[in-house]
N, C-alpha and C positions, 0 to 999 in steps of 0.2 A: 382720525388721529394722525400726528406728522409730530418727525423729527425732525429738526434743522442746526446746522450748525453755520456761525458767522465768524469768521475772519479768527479764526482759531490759530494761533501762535507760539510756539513750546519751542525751548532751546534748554538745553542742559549746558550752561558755562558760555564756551564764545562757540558751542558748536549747535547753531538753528536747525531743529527738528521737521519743525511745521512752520508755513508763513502763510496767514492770509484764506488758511483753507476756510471753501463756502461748500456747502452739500444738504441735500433734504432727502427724506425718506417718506413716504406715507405706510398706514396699515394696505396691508395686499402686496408690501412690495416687497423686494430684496435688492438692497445696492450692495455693490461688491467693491473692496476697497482694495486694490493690486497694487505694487511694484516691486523692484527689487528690495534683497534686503537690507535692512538700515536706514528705510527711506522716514523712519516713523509709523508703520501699521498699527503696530501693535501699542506704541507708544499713545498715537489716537483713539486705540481701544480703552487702554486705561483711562484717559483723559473725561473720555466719555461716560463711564461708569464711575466715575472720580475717587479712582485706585491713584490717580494724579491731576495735579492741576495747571490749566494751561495758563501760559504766561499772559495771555489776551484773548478776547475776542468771547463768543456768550454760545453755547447749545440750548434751544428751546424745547421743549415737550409739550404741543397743543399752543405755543407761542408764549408760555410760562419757561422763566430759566429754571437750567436743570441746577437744583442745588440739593441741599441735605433733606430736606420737608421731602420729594418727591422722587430723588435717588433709586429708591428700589422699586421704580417703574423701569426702570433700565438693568436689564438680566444682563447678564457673560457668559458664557460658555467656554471656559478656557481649553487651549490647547491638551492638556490634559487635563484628563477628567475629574484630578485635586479629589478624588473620592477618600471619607478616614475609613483607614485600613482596618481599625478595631471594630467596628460599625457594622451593622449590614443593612442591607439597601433599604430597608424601610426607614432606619435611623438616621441614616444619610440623605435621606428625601425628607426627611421630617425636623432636621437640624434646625436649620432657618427658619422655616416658618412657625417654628416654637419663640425662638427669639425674638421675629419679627411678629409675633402675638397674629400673625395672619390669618388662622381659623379654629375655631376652638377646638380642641384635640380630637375629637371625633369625626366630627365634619374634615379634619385635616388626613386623618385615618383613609377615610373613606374618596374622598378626592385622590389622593395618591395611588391608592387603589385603583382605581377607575382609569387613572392616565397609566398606571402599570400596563394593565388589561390592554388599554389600547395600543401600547408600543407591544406587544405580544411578551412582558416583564412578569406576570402576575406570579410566575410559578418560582421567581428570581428574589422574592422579598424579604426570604428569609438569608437569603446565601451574602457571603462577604466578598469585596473586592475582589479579593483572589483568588475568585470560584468566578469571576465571571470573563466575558472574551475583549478584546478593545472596541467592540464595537457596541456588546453589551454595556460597558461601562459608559462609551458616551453617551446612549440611550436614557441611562437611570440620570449622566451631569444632563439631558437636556427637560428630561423630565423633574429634575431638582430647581431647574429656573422657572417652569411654568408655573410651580406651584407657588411661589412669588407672584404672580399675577403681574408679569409684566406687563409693559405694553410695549415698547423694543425691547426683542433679545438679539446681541449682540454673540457671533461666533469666531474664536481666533483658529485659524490653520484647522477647522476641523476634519479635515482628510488626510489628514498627517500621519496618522499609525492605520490607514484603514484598507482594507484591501477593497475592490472593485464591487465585491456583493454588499459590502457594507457600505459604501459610495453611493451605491443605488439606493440603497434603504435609506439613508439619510438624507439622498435628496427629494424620494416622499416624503420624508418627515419634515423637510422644509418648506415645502408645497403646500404641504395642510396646512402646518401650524400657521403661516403667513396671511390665511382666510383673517387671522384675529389679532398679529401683531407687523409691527413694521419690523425687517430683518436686516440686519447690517453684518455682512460677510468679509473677514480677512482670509484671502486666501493666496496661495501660490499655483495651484493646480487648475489651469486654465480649462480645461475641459470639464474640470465641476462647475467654473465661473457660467460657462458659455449656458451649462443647464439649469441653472437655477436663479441668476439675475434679468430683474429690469432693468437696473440702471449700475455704472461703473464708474467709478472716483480712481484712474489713476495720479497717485505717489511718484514725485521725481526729487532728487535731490534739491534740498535749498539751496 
């Protein structure tokens, strides 16, 4: 499985985001995509997920573009954890793949279950957002994209609100999960980078 992106181009107005970026990713890996800020990170993130769309140039998935047909093979994992408040974790893991008709309700039950259990969640399915810790809730947002079935999941700043023990736990969790999907990381905190990337895309002004 491989992600690639080609000569990918974004400008908001006369100010140029992104020019010309080229970059590939396979399953097993994790590229990390660094600079200062304003360079576009995040801006590439959406692009990628097609939250927005680039002025030029084509992302592939298995060397098919990425477009609408195929789209929710590309997860997100936003900076926050965008969890609904009213909800609780089971309904918030179970949102999208209702919409997205991705397993018949049962089978969707039961999968989500199973990835609870495994992020040590299962005792958490009943409790709401604001019963849980920032590092519990990124758990239940990274457990809400798997069950999308992606094949890249994408992470913006996820060490952002997180202290050191949850640092560590999350970069098991990027370890594993990476046996099965290609991982593309925005990050600032260069000591996450160093433990968790194969490969590095730095961002410089256009």
């Amino acid at each position: 499985m491989s992600f690639r992106a080609e000569k990918i181009t974004k400008s908001y107005g006369d100010l140029m985001v992104l020019k010309d970026l080229d970059f590939s990713v396979e399953k097993n890996e994790v590229l990390a995509i660094v600079g200062p800020s304003g360079v576009g990170k995040s801006t590439l993130l959406k692009c990628i997920v097609r939250l927005e769309e680039q002025d030029s140039g084509e992302f592939y998935l298995n060397d098919v573009p990425v477009d609408d047909t195929n789209r929710t093979k590309i997860g997100l994992v936003f900076q926050s954890s965008s969890l609904f408040q009213h909800l609780n974790v089971m309904d918030n893991l179970l949102i999208a793949v209702r919409y997205h008709k991705i397993y018949p309700e049962e089978e969707g039950v039961k999968k989500a279950e199973e990835l609870l259990k495994e992020f040590g969640m299962l005792e958490k399915k009943k409790a709401y957002p604001s019963e849980l810790s920032g590092g519990q809730k990124q758990r239940i947002a990274i457990i809400r994209a798997l069950l999308l079935k992606p094949l890249v999941l994408c992470f913006d700043e996820p060490t952002s609100s997180l202290d050191q023990e949850n640092k560590n736990l999350l970069i098991d969790i990027i370890q594993k999960i990476k046996k099965d999907h290609a991982i593309i990381v925005v990050s600032h905190d260069s000591e996450f980078i160093e433990k968790v990337s194969d490969h590095t895309v730095i961002l410089g002004k256009v």
